[in-house]
N, CA and C of each residue as an Amber inpcrd file, in Angstrom:
protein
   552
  15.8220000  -8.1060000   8.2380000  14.4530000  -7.8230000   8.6330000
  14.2470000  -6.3120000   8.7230000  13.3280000  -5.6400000   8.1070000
  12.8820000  -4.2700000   8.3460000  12.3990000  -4.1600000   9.8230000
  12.9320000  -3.1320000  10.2260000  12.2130000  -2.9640000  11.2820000
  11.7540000  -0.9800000  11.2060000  10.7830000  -0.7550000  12.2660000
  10.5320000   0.7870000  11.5270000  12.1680000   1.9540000  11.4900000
  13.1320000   1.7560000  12.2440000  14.0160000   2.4960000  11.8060000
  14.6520000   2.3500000  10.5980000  13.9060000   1.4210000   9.6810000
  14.0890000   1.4360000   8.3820000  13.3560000   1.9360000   7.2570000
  11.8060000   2.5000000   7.8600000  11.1880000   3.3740000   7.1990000
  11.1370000   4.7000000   6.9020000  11.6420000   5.3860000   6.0660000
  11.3530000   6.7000000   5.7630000  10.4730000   7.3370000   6.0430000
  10.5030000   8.6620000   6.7150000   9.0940000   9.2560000   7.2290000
   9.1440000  10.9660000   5.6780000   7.8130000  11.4690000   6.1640000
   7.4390000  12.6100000   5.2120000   8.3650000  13.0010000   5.3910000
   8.4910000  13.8580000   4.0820000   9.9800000  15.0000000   3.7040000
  10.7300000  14.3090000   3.0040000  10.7860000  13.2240000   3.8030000
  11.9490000  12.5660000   2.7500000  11.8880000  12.7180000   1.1840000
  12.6940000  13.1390000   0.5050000  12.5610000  12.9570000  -1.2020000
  12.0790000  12.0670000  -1.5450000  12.3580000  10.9350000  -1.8370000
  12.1900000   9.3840000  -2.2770000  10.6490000   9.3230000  -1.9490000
  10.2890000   9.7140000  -1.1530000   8.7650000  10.0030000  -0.8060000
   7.9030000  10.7170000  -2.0390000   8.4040000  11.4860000  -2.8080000
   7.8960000  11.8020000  -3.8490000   8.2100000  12.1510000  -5.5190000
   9.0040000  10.9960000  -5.0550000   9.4480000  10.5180000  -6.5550000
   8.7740000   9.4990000  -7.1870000   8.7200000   9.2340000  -8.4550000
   8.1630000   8.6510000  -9.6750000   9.6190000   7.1520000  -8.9130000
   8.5360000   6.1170000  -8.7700000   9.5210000   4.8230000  -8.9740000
  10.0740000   4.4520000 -10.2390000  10.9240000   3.5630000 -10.1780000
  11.3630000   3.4090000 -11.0650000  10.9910000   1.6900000 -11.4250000
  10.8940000   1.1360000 -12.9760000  10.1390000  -0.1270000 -13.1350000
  11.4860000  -1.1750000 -12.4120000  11.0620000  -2.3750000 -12.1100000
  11.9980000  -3.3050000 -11.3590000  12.3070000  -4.5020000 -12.8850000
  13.6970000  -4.3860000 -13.5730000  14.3430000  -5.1650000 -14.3150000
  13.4140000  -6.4740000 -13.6170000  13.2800000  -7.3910000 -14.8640000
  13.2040000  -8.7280000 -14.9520000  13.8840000  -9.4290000 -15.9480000
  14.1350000 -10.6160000 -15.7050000  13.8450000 -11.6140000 -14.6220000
  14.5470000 -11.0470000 -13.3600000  13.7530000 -10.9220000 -11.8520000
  14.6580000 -10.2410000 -10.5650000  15.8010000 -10.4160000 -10.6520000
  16.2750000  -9.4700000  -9.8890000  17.5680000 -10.4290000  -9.1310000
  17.6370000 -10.3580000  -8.3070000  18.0950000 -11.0690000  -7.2910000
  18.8040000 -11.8830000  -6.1420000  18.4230000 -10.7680000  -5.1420000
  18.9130000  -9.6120000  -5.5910000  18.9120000  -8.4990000  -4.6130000
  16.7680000  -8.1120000  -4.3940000  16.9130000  -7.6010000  -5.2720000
  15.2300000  -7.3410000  -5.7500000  14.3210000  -8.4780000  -5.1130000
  14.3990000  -9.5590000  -5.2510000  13.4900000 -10.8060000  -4.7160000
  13.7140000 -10.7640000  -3.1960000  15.0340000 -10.3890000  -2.5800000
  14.9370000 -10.4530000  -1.4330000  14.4110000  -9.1140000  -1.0350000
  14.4580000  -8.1440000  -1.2570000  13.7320000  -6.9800000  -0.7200000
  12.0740000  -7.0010000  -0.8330000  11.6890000  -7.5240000  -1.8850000
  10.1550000  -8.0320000  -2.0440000   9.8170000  -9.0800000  -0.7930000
  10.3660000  -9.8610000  -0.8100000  10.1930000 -10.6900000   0.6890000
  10.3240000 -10.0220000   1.6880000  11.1740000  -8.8270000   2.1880000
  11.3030000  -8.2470000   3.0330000  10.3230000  -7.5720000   3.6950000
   9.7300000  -6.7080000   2.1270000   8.7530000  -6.2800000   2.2230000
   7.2870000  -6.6880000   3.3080000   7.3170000  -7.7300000   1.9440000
   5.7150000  -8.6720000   2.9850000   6.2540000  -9.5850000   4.5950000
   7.5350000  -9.4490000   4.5420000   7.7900000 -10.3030000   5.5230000
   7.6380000  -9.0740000   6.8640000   7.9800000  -7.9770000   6.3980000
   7.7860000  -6.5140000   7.5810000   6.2290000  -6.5320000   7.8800000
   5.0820000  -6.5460000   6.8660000   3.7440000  -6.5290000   6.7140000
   3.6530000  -7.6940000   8.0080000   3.7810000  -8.6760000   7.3680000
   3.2660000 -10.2390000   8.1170000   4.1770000  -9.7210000   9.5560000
   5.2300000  -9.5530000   9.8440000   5.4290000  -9.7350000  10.8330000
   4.7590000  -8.0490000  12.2880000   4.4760000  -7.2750000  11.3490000
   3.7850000  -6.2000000  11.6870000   2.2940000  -6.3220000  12.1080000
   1.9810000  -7.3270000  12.2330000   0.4710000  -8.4460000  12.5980000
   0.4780000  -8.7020000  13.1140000   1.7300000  -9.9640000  13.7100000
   1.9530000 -10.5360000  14.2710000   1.9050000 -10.2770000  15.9570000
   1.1570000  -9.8390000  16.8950000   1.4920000  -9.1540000  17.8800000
   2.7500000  -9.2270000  19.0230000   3.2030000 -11.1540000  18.6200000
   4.5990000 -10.8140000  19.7430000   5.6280000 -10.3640000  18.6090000
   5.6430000 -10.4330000  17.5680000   6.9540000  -9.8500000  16.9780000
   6.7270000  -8.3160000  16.7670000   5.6700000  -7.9260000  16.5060000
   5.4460000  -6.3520000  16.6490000   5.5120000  -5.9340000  17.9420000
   5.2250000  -6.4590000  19.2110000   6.1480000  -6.0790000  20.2160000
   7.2610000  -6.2640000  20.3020000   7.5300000  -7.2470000  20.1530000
   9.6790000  -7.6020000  19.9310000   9.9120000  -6.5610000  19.8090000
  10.0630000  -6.3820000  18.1540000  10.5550000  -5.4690000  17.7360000
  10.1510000  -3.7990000  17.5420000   9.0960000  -3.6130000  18.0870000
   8.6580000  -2.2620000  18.0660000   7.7690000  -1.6370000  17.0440000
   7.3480000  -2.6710000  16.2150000   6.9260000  -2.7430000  14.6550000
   5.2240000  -2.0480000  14.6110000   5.0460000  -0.6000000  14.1920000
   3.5980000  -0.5500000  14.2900000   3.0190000  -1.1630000  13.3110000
   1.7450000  -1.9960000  13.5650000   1.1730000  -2.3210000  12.5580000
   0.8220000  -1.8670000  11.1630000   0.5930000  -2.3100000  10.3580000
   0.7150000  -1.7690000   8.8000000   0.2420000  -2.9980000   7.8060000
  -0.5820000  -2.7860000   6.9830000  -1.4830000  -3.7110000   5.6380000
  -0.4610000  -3.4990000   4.7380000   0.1390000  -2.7430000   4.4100000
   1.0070000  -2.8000000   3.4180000   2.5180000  -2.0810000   3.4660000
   3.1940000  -1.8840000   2.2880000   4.4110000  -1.1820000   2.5390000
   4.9940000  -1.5640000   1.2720000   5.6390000  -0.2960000   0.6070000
   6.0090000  -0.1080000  -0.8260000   7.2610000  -0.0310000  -0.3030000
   8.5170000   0.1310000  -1.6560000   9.5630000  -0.2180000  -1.5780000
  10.4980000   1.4650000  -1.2350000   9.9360000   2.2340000  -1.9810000
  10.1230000   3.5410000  -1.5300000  10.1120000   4.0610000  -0.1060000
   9.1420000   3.3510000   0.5450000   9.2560000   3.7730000   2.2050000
   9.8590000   3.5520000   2.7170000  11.1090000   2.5730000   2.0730000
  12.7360000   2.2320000   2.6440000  13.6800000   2.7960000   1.8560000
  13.5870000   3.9070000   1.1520000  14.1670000   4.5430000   0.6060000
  15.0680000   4.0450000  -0.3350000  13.9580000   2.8330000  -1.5510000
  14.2820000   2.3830000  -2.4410000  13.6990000   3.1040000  -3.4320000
  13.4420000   3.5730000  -4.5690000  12.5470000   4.4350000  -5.5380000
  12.5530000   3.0970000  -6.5780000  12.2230000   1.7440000  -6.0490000
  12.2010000   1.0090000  -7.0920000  10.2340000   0.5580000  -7.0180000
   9.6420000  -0.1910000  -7.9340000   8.0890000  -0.5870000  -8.2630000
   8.1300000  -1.6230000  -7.1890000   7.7580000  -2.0830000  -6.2610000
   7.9120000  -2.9060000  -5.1550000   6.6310000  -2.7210000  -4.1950000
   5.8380000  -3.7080000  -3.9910000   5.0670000  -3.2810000  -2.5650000
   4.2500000  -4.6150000  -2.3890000   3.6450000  -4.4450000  -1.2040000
   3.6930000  -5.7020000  -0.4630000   2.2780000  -5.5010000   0.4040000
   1.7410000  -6.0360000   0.2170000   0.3480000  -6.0390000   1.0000000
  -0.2620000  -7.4340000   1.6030000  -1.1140000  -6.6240000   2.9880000
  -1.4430000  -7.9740000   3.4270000  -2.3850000  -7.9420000   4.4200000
  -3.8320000  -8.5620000   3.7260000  -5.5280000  -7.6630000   4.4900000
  -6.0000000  -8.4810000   4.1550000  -7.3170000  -8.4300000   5.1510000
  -8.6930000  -9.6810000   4.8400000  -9.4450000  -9.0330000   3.9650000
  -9.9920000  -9.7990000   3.0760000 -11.0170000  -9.0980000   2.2320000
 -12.4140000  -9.3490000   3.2650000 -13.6080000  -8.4820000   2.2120000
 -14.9330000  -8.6360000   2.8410000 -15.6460000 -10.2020000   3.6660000
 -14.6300000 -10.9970000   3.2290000 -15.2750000 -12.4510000   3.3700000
 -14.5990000 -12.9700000   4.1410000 -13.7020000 -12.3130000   4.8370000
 -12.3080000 -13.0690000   5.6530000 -11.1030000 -13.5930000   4.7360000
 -10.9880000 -13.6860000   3.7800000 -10.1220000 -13.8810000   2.6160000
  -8.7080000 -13.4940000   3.0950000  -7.6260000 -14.2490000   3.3480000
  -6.0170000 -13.1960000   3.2350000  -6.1720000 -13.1210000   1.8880000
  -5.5020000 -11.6730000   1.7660000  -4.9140000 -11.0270000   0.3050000
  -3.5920000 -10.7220000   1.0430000  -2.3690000 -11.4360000   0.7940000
  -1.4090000 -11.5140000   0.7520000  -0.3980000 -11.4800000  -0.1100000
   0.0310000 -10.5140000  -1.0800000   1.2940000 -10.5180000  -1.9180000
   1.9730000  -9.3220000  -1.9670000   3.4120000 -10.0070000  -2.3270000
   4.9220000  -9.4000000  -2.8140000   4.5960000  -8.7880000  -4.4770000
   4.1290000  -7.5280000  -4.7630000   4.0220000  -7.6590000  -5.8110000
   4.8990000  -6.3010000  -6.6590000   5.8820000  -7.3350000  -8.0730000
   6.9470000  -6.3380000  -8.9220000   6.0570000  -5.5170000  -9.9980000
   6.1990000  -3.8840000 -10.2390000   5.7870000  -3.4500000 -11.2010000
   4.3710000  -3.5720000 -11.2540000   3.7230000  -3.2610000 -10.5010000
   2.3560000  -3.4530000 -10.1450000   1.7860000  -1.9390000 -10.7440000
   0.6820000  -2.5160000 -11.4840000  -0.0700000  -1.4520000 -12.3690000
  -1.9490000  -1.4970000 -12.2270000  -2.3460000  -0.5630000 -11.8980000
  -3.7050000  -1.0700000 -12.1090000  -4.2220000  -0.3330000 -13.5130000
  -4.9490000  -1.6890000 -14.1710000  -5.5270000  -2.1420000 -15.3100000
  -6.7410000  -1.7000000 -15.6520000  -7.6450000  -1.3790000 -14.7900000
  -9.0430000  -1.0070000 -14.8720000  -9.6290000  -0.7200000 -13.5350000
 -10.3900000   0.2790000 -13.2840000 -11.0630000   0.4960000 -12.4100000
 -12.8880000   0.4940000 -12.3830000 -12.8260000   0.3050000 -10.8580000
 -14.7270000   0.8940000 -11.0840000 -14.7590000   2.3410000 -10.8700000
 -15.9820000   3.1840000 -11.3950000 -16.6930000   4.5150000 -11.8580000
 -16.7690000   4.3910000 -10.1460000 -17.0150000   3.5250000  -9.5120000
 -17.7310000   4.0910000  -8.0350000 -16.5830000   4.0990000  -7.0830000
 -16.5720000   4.9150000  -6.2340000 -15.1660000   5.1430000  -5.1670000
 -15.8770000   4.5330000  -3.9310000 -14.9920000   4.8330000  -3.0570000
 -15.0420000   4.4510000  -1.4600000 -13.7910000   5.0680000  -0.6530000
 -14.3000000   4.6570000   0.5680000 -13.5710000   5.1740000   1.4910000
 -13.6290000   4.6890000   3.0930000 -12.8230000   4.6410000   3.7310000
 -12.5500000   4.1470000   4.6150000 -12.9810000   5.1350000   6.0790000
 -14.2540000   5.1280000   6.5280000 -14.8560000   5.5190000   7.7500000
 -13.5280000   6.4050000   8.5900000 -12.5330000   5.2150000   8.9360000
 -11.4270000   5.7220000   9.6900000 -10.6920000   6.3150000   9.7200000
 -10.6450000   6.7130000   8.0850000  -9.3230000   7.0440000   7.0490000
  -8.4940000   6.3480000   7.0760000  -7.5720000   7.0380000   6.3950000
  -6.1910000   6.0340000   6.2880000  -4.9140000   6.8710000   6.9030000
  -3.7440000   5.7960000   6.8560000  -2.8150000   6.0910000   7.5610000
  -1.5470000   5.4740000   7.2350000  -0.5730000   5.5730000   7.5780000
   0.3790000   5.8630000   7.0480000   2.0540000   5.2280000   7.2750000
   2.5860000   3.8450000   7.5510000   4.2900000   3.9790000   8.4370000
   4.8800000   4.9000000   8.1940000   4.7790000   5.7750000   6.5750000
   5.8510000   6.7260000   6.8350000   5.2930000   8.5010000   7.7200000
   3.9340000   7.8150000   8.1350000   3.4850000   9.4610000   8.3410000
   3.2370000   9.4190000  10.3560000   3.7260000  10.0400000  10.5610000
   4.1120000   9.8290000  12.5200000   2.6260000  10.7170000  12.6230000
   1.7900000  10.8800000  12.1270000   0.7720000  11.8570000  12.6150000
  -0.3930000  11.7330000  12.4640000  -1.7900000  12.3040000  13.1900000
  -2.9560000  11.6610000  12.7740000  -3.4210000  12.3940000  11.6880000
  -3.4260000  12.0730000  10.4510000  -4.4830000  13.0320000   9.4370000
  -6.1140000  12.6310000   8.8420000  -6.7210000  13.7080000   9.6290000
  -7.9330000  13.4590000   9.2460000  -8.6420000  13.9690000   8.4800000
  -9.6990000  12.8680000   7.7300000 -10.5600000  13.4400000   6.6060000
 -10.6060000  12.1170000   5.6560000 -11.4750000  12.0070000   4.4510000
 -11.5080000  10.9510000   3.4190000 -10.5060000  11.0010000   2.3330000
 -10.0700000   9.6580000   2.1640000  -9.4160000   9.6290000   1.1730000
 -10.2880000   8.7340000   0.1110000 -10.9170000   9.1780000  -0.7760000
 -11.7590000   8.6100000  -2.1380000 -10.5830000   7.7190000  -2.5810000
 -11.1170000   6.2640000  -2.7290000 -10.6840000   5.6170000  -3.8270000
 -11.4470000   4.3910000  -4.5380000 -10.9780000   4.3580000  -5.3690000
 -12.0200000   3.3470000  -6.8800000 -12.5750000   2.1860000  -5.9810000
 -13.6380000   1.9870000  -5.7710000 -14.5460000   0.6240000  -5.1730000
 -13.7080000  -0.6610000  -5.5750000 -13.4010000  -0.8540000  -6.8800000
 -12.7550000  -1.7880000  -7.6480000 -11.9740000  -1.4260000  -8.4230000
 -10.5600000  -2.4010000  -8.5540000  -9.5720000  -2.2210000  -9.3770000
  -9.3150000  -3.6570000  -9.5410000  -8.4290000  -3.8360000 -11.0410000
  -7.9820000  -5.3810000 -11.5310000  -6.5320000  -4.5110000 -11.5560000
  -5.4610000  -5.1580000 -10.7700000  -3.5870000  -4.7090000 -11.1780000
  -3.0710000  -5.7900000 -11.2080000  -2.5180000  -5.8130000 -12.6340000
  -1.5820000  -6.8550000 -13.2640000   0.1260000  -6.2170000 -12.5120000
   0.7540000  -7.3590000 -12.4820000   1.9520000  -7.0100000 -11.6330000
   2.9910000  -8.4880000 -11.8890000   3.8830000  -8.5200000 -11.0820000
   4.7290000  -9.4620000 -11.6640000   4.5890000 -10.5920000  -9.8210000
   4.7520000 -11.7790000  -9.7230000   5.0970000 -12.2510000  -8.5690000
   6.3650000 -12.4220000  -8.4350000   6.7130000 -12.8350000  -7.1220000
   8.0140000 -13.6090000  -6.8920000   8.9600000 -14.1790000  -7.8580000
   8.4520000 -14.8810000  -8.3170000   8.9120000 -15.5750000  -9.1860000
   8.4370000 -15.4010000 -10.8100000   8.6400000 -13.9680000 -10.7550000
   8.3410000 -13.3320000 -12.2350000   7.2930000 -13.5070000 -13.0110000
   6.5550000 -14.4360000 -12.4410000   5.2640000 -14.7220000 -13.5320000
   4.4280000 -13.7030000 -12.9150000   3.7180000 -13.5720000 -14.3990000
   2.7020000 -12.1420000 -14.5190000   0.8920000 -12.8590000 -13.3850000
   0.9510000 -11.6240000 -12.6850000  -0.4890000 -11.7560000 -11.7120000
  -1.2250000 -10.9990000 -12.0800000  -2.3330000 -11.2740000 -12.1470000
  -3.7500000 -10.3300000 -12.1880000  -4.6740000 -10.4590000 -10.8850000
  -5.1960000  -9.3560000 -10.3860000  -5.8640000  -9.3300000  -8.6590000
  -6.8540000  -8.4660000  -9.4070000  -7.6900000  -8.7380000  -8.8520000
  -9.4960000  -8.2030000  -8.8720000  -9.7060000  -8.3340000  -7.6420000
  -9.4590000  -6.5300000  -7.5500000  -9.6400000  -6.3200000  -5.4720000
 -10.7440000  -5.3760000  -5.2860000 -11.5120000  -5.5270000  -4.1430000
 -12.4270000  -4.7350000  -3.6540000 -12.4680000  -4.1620000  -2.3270000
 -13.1510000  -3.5370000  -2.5280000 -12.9730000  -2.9550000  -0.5920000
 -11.6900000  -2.6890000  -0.2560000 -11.7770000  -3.1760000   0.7830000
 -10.3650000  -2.9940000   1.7010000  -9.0570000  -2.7630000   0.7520000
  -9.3300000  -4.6380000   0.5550000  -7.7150000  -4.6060000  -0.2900000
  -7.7540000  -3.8710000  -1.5610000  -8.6580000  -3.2290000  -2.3470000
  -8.4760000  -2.0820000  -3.3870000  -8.1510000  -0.9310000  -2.7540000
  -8.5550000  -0.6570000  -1.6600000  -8.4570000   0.6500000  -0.9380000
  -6.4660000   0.3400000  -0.4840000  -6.4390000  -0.6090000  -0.6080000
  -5.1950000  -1.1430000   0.3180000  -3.8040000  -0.7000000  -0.8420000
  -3.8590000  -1.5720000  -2.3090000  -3.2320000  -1.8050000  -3.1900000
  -3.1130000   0.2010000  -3.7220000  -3.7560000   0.5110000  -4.0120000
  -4.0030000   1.8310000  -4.2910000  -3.1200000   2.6520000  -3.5230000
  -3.0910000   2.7050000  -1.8380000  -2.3090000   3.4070000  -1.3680000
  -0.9500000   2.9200000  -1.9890000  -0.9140000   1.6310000  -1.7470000
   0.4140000   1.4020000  -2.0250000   1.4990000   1.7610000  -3.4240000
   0.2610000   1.6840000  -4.7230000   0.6300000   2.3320000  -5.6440000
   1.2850000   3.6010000  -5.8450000   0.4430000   4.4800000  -4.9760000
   0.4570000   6.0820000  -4.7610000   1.7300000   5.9420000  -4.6400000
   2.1770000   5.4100000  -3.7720000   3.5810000   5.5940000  -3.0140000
   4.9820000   5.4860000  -4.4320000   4.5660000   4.4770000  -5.2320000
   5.2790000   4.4270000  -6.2110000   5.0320000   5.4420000  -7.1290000
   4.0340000   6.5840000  -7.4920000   4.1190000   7.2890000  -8.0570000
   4.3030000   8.5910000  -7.5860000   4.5800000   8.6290000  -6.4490000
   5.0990000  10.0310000  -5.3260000   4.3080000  10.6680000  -4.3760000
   2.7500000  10.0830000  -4.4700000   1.5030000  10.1160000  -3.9580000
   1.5400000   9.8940000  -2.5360000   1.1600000  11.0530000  -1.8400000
   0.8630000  10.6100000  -0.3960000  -0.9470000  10.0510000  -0.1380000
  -1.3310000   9.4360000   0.6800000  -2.7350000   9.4970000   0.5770000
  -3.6170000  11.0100000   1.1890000  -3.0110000  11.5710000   2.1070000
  -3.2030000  12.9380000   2.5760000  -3.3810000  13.5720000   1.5070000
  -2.6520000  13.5030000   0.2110000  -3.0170000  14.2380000  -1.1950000
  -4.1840000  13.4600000  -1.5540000  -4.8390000  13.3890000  -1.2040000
  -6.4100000  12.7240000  -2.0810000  -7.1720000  13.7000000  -1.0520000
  -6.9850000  13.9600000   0.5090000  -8.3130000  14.7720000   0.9000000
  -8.1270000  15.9100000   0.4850000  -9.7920000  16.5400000   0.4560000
  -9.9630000  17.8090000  -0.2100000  -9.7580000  18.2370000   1.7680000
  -8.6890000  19.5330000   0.9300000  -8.1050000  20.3600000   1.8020000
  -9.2130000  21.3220000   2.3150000 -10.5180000  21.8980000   1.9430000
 -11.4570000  22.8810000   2.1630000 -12.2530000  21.8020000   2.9170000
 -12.2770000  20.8200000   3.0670000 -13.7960000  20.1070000   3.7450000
 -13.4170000  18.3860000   3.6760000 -12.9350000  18.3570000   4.4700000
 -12.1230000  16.6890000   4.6910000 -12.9410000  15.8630000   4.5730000
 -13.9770000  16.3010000   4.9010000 -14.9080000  14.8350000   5.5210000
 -15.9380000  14.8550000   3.7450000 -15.8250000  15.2760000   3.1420000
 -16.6360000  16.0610000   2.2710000 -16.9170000  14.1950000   1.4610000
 -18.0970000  13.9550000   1.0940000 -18.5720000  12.8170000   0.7670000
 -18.6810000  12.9860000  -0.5710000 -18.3660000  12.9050000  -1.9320000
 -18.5690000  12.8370000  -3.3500000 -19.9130000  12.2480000  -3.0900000
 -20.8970000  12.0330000  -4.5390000 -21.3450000  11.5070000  -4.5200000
 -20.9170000  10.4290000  -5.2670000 -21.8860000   8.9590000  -5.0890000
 -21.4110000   7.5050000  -5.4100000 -19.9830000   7.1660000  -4.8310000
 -19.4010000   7.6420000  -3.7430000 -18.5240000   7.3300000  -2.7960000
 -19.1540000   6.0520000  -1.8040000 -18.9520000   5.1530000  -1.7390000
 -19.3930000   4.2450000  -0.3270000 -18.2660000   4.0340000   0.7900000
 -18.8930000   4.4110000   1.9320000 -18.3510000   4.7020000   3.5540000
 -17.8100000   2.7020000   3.1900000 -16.6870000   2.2150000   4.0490000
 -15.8990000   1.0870000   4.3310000 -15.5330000   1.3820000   5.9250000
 -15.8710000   0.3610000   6.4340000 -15.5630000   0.1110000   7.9240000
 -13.9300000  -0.6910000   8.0520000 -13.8510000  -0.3940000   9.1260000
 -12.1580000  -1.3700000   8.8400000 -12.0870000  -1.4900000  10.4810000
């Protein structure tokens, strides 16, 4: 079971490295760290096991933030409708985006980042990411809101991306236009 003394915080290298793609068909090792993954998420919800164990809450968590540099991440959020969006997902790529961004009122935040950073982080309103499941068969997700805002961070992470690198450093709060504000 992950627990946060298993997360990597900033500085760490592996933090900004290029992942690396995850061999298929899994193996043994790989499938269980993907479970691990969403199983840290889900149980990071959970409020008596996130007290148990000390676990701050968290929507998602890539494989790199355990100081794996493998394509791995794991998400797990209500969409606009109450919807769980729940998956373990290998080699996860997004496929297409929407022209219009968003952003999250609250900003965003971080397990591997111990600190408050404030300001907007812009990201695509809509994205479709093809990716692999559990059990190797190929997924396609058409996410909005939240969970696009969600999947995205998590991507970043696989490509060395902090989300703190998306605010503009001169004017944080600074609104693009065709950006839409997201409540969370």
């Amino acid at each position: 079971m992950i627990t946060m003394k298993d997360i990597i915080r900033e500085g760490h290298p592996v933090l900004r490295e290029k992942a690396a793609d995850v061999t298929l068909p899994l193996s043994e090792e790989d499938k269980k760290t993907a479970e691990s993954l969403l199983e840290y998420v889900q149980n990071s919800q959970t409020p008596e096991i996130a007290k148990k164990f000390g676990l701050r809450p968290g929507v998602g968590l890539a494989a790199p933030q355990i100081g794996l540099s493998k394509r791995m991440v794991a998400i797990q959020v209500y969409d606009e409708n109450g919807t769980l969006v729940s998956h373990a997902l290998i080699n996860p790529k997004i496929v297409s985006h929407s022209v219009e961004k968003s952003y999250l009122t609250s900003g965003e935040g971080c397990l591997s980042v111990d600190r408050d950073v404030l300001g907007y982080v812009h990201r695509y309103a809509r994205v479709t990411v093809k990716a692999q499941d559990l059990e190797g068969k190929e997924i396609k997700l058409r996410l909005r809101g939240v969970p696009a805002i969600v999947i995205q961070h998590e991507i970043d992470h696989l490509n060395g991306i902090m989300f703190y690198d998306h605010i503009n450093p001169t004017d944080p709060f600074a609104i693009p236009e065709g950006s839409s504000p997201l409540e969370r």
